[in-house]
VEXDREN-2710 file (C-alpha; in Angstrom, 1 decimal):
% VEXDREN-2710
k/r/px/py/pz
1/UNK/-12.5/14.5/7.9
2/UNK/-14.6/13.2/4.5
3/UNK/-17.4/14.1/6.5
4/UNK/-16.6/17.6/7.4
5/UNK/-15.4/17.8/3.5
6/UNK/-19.1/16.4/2.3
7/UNK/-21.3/18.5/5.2
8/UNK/-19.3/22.1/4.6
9/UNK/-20.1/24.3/1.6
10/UNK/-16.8/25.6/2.3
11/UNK/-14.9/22.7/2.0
12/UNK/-17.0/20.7/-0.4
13/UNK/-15.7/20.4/-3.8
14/UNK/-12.6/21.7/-3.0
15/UNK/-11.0/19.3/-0.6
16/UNK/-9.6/15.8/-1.2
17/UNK/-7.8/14.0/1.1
18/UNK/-4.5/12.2/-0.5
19/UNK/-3.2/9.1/1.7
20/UNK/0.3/8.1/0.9
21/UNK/0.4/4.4/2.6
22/UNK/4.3/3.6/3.2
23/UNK/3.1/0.9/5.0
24/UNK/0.5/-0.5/2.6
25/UNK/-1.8/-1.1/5.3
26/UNK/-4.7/1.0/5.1
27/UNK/-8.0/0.0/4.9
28/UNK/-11.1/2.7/4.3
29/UNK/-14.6/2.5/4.9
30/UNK/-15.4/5.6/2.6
31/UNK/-18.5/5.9/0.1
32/UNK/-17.1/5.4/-3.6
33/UNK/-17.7/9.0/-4.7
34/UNK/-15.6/10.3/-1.6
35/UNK/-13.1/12.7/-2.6
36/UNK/-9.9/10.7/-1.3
37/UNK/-7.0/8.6/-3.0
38/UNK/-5.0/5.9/-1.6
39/UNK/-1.8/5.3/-3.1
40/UNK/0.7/2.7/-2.4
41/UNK/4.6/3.6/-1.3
42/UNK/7.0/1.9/-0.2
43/UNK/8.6/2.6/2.8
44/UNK/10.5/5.8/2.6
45/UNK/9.9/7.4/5.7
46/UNK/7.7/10.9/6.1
47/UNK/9.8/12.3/3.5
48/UNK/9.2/9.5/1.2
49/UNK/5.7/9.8/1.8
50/UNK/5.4/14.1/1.9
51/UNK/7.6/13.7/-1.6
52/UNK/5.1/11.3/-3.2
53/UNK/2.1/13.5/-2.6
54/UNK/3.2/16.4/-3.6
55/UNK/4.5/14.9/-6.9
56/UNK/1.2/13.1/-7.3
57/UNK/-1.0/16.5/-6.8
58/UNK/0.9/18.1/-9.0
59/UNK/0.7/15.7/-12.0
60/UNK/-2.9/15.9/-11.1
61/UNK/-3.2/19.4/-11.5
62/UNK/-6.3/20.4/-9.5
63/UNK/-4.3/21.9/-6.4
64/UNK/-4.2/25.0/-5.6
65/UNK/-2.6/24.3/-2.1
66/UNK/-1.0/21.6/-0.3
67/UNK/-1.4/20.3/3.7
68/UNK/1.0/18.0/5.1
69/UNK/-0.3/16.3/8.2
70/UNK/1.4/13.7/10.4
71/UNK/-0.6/10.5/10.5
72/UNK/0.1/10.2/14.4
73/UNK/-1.5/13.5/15.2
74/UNK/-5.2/14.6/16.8
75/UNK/-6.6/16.7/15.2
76/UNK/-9.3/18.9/15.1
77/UNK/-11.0/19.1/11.9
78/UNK/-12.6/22.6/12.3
79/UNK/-8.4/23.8/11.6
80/UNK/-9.0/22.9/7.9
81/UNK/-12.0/25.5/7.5
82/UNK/-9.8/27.9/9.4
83/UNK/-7.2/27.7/7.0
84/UNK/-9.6/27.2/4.0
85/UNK/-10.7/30.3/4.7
86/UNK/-7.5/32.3/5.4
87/UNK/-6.4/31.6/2.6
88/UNK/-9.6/32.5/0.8
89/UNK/-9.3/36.2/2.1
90/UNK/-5.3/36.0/1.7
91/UNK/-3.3/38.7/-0.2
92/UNK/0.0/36.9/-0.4
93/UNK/0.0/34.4/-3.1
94/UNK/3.0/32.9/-0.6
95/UNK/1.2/32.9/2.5
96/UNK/1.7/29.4/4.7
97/UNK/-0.1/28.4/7.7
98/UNK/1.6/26.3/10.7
99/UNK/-0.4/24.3/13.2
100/UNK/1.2/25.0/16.8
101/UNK/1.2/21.5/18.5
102/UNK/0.2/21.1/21.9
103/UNK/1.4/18.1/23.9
104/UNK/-1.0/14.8/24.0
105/UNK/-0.4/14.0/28.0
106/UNK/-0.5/17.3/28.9
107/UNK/-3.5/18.7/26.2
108/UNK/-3.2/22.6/27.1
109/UNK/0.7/22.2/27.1
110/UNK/2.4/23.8/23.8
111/UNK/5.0/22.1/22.4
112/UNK/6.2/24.6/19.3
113/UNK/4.3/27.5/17.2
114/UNK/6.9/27.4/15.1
115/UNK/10.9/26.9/15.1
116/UNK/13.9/29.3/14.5
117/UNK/17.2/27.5/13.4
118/UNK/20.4/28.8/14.9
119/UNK/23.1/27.2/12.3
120/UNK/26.2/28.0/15.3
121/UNK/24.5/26.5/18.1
122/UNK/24.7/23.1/20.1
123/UNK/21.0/22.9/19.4
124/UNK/20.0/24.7/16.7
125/UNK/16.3/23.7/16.3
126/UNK/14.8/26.6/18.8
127/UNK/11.0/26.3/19.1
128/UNK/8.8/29.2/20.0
129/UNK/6.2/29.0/22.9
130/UNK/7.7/25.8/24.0
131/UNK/5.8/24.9/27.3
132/UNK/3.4/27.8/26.9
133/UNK/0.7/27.0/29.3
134/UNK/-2.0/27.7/27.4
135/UNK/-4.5/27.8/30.3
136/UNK/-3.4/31.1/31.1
137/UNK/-5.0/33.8/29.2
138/UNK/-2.1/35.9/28.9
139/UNK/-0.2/33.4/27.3
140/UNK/-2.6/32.9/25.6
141/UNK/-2.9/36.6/24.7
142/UNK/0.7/36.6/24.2
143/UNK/1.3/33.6/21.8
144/UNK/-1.2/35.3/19.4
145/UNK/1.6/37.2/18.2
146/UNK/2.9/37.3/15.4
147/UNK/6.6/35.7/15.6
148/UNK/8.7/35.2/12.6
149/UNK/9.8/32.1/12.5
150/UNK/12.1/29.9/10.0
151/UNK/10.6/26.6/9.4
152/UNK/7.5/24.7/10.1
153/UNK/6.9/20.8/11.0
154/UNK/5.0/18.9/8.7
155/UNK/2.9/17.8/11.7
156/UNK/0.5/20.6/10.1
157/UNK/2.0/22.7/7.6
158/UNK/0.1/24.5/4.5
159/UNK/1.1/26.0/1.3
160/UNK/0.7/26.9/-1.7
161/UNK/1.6/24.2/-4.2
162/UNK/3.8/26.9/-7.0
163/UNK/6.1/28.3/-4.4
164/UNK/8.7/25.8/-5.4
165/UNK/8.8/22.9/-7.9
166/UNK/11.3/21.5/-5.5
167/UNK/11.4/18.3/-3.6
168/UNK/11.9/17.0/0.0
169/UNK/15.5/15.9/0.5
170/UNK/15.5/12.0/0.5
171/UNK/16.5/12.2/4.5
172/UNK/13.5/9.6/5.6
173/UNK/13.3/11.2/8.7
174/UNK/13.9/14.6/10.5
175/UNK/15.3/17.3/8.7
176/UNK/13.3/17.7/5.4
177/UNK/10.9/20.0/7.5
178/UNK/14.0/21.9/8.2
179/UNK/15.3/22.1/5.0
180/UNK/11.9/23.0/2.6
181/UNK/11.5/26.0/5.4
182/UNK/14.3/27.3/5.5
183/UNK/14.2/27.0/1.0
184/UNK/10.9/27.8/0.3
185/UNK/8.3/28.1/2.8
186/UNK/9.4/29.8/6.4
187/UNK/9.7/33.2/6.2
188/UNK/5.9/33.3/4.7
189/UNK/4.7/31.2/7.3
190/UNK/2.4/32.1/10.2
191/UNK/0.2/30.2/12.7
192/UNK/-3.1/30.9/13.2
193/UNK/-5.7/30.4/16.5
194/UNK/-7.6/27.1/16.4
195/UNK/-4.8/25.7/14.2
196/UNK/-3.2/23.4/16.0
197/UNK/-2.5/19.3/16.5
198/UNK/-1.8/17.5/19.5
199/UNK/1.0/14.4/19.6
200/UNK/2.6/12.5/21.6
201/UNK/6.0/13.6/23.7
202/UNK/8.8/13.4/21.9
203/UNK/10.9/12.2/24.7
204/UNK/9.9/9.3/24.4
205/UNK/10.2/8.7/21.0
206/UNK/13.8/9.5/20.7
207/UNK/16.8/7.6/20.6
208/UNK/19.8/6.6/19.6
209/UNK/18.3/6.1/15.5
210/UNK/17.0/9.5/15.9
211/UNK/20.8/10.8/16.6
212/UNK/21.7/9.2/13.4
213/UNK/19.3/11.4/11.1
214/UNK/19.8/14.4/13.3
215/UNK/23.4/14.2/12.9
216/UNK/23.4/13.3/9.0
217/UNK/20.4/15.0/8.0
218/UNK/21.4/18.6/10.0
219/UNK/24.5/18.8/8.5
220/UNK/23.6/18.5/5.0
221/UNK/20.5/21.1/5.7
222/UNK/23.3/23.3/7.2
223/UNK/25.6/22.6/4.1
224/UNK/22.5/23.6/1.6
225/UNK/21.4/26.7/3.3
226/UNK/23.9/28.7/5.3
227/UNK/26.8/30.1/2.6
228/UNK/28.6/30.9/6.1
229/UNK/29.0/27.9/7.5
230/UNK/31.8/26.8/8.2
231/UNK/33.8/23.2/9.0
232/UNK/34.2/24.2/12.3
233/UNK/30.8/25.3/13.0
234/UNK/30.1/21.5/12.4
235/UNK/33.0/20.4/14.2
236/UNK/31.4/22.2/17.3
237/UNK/28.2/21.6/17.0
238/UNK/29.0/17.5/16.9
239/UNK/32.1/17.3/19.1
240/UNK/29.9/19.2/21.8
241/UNK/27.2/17.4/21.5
242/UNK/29.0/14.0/20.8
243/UNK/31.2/14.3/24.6
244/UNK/28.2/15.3/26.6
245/UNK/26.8/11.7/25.4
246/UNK/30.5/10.2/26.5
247/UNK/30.2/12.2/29.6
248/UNK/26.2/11.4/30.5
249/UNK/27.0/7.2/29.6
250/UNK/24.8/7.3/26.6
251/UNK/27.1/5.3/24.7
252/UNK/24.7/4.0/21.9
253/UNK/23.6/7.6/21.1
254/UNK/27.3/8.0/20.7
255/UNK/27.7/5.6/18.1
256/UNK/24.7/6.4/16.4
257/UNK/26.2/10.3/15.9
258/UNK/28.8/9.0/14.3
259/UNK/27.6/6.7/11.8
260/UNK/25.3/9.2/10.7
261/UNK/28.0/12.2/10.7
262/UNK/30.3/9.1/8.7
263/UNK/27.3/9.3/6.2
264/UNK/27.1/12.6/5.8
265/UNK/31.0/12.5/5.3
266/UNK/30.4/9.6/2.2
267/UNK/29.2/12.2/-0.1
268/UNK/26.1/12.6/-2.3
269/UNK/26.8/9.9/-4.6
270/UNK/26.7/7.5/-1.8
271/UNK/23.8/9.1/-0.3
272/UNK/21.8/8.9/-3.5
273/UNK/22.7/4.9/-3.4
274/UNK/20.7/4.4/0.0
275/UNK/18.0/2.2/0.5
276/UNK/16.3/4.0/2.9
277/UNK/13.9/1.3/4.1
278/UNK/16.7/-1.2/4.5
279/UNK/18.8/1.7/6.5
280/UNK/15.6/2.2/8.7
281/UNK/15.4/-1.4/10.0
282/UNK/18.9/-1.7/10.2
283/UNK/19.2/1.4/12.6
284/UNK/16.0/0.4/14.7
285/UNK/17.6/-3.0/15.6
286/UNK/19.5/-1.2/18.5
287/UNK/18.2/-1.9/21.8
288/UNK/19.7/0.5/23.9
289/UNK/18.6/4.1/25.2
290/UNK/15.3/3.4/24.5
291/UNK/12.5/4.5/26.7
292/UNK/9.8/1.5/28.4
293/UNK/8.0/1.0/30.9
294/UNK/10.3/0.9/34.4
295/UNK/10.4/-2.0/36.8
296/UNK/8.9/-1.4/40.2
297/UNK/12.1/-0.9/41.6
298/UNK/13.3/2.0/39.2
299/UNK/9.7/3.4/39.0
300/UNK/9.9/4.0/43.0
301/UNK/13.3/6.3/42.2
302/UNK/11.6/10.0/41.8
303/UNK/11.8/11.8/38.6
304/UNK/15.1/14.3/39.2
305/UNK/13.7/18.5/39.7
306/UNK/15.6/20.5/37.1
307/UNK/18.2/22.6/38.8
308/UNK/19.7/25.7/38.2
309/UNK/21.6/26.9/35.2
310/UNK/24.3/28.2/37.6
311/UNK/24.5/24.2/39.3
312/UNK/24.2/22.4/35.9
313/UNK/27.4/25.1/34.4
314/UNK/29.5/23.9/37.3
315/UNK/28.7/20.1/37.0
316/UNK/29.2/20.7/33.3
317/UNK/32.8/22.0/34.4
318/UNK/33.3/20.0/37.2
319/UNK/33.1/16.8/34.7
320/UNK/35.4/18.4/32.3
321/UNK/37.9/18.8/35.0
322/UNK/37.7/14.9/35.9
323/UNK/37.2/13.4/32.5
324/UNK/33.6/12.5/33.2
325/UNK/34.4/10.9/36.2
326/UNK/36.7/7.9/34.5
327/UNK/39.9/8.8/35.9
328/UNK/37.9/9.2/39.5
329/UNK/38.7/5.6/41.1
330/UNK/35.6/3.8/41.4
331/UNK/35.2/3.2/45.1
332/UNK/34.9/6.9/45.0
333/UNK/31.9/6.7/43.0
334/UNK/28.8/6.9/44.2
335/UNK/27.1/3.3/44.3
336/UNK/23.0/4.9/43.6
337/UNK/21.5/5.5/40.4
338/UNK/21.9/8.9/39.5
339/UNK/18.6/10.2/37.7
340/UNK/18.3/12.6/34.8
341/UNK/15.2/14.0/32.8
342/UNK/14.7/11.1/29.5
343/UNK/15.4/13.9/26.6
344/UNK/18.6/15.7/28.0
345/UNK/22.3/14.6/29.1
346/UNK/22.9/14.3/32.5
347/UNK/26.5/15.3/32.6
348/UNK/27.3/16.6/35.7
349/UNK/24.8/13.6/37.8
350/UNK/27.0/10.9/36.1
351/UNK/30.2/11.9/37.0
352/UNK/30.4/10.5/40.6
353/UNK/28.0/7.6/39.6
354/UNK/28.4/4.5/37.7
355/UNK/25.1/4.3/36.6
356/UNK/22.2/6.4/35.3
357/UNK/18.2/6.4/35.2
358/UNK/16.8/8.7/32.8
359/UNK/12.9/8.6/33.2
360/UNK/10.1/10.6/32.2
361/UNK/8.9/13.2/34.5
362/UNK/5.3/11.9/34.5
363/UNK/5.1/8.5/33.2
364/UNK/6.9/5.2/34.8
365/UNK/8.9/5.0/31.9
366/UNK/13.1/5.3/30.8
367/UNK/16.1/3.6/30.6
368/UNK/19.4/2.9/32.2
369/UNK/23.2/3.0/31.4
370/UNK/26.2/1.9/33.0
371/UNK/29.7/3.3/32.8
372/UNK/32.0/1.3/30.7
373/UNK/35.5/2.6/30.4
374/UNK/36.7/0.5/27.2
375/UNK/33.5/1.9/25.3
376/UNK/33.9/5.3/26.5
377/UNK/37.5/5.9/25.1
378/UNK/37.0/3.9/22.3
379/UNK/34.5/6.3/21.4
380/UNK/36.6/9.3/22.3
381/UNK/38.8/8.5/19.9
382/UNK/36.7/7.9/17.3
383/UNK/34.7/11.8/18.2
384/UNK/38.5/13.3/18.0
385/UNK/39.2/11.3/15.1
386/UNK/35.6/12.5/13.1
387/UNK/36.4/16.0/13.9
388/UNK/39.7/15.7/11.6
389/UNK/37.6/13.7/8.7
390/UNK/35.2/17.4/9.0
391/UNK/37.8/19.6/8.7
392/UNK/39.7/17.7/6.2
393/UNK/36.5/17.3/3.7
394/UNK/34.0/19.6/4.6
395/UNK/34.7/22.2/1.7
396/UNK/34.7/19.3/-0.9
397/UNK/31.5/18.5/0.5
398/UNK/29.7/21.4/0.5
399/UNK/31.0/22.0/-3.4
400/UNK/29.5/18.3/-4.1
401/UNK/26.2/18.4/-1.9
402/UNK/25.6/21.7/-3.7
403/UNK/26.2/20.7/-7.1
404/UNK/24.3/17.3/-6.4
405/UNK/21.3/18.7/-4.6
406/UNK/18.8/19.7/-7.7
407/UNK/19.2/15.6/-8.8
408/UNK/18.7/15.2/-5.1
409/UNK/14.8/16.3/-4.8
410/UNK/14.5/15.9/-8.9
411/UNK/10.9/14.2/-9.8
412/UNK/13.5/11.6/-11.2
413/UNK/15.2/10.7/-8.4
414/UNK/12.2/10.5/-6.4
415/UNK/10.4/8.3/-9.1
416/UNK/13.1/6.0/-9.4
417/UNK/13.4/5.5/-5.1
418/UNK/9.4/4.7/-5.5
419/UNK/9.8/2.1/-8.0
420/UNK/12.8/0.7/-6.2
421/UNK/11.1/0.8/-2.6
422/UNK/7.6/-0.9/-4.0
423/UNK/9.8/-3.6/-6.2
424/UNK/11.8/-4.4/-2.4
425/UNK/8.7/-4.2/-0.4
426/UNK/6.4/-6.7/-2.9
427/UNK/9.6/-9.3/-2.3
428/UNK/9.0/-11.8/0.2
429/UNK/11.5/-12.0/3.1
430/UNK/13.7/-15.3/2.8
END
């Protein structure tokens, strides 16, 4: 990248690079005079790290635009001059430019060229040209078009530095994309050819933590943006979500929904107490659901073909009907693994089995769960239970969130969480 920035008149002079190291870690063999900064953060998560740069460029005052990149991305470097020079030629002062991302194990496989959000669905985070194959030229051809879109990823995401003085939320994780496109950026975004990153699949980086911030984190994005929304919109969207992870045995995932809905029910004023870093490791400790290499034995059992919509809305129903399968007697069960795709619920396999192997489709790697019948309606109760706490609080909550959010993403709040997380990561561990 300094290369590229020394060797092209385009670039040269009017690039640095600006390396926020959470991790205080990095080490760089770069000439003196190279344009790049490193500065030292504690651990606050991409948004920590996103929210530090762009406070730090704009104290500098030499930016006219800002990129947020990943650091777990490939990239290449010709997407800068690409963009350099779109925006060069630009007309709109507002214009942003999104990198589609293609998938690392499958390199011509698109992942997203950017995302809609759908506030009353299960899933609201819709990606366009997911699994474009971009072999083909008339997909190709195709996914040149423009799409509007509603957010972008910071895996690559450009823009011009004035078009807010606002902040990341203080999420860590997941969800501050979301938010700062569907405030600010989104609906001047577009993607460009020969701007795009590749990363790894996100199947196998999720888990249960990730529920957490999902759960938290879209709520309050949902609570920010969308005047419409309503309790039960939220109600829906987690009890749905929460029973087909009863009803599929992921358990931990389960749990993990609910402690972050429960923080997202605490309120701003105990949101703005977190420490995130702290939070993080605390969340990560969990061992379950988490995708590793299989055992000989489960990698022999063959990745399961997706079926129809038509078979998977009668197993959906069909485990309705019999309560997941717990009130089915268990000799009735089948005594096999049932198998199920790593990133989805496999509702309808699990309800005549008592235990489930959700793998990659091509990689030996997954996990396993087992039906437990004390967990499962402890749980349940604790889903039906939530959705009361929703609609009991959720208009307060919006009122507070609301009123709370400009001291939210203030420079001052996000000064006084750098401070804190340097002070607590200089402390030695007793």
């Amino acid at each position: 990248m300094l290369d590229l920035v020394r060797n092209n008149d385009a670039l040269n002079g009017k690039v640095q690079v600006l390396v926020v190291d959470n991790a205080q870690n990095v080490m760089f063999d770069a000439a003196a005079d190279a344009p790049l900064t490193v500065i030292p953060n504690g651990n606050l998560g991409g948004a920590g790290g996103f929210a530090r740069g762009l406070i730090e460029l704009r104290k500098a005052g030499w930016a006219t635009h800002v990129l947020f990149m990943d650091d777990d991305i490939t990239l290449e470097p010709e997407a800068i001059v690409r963009t350099m020079s779109l925006f060069a030629y630009a007309k709109d002062a507002r214009l942003c430019v999104h990198g589609a991302m293609l998938s690392e194990e499958r390199p011509w496989l698109q992942f997203e060229a950017g995302s809609q959000y759908s506030w009353r669905s299960i899933y609201p985070l819709q990606a366009l040209g997911r699994e474009d194959d971009m072999r083909e030229r008339s997909v190709a051809v195709q996914d040149a078009a423009e799409v509007p879109f509603d957010y972008t990823a910071w895996w690559y995401t450009a823009f011009p530095i004035n078009i807010t003085n606002e902040n990341p939320l203080p999420v860590f994780v997941r969800g501050d994309d979301v938010a700062f496109g569907l405030m600010h950026t989104g609906e001047h975004s577009i993607t460009l050819n020969g701007v795009i990153v590749w990363h790894a699949d996100f199947g196998l980086k999720n888990n249960p933590s990730s529920l957490f911030y999902e759960s938290r984190n879209l709520a309050l994005v949902d609570t920010l943006v969308f005047d419409k929304h309503r309790w039960w919109n939220l109600a829906y969207r987690f009890s749905s979500f929460g029973f087909r992870n009863l009803f599929s045995m992921r358990y931990a995932s389960t749990e993990y929904m609910l402690r972050g809905l429960n923080a997202y029910l605490a309120g701003p004023a105990e949101w703005m107490k977190i420490d995130h870093a702290a939070l993080h490791d605390e969340l990560r400790v969990c061992a379950e659901e988490k995708p590793a290499p299989l055992s000989a034995e489960l990698a022999a059992i063959r990745p399961r073909q997706p079926r129809h919509k038509a078979l998977r809305a009668f197993g959906f129903l069909f485990a309705i009907v019999f309560v997941g399968g717990y009130i089915i007697p268990k000799p009735l069960r089948l005594k096999k693994y049932g198998v199920g795709p790593i990133d989805a619920r496999a509702v309808g396999v699990a309800t005549l089995r008592n235990r489930i192997l959700y793998r990659h489709d091509r990689i030996a790697d997954g996990y396993t769960v087992e039906r437990d019948m004390k967990r499962f309606f402890k749980l349940l109760r604790e889903v039906v239970k939530s959705i009361f706490a929703i609609a009991t609080s959720y208009k307060r909550l919006k009122r507070e969130y609301r009123a709370a959010y400009p001291a939210m993403v203030s420079d001052a709040a996000w000064e006084e969480r750098f401070t804190s997380a340097l002070k607590r990561s200089a402390t030695p561990a007793t």
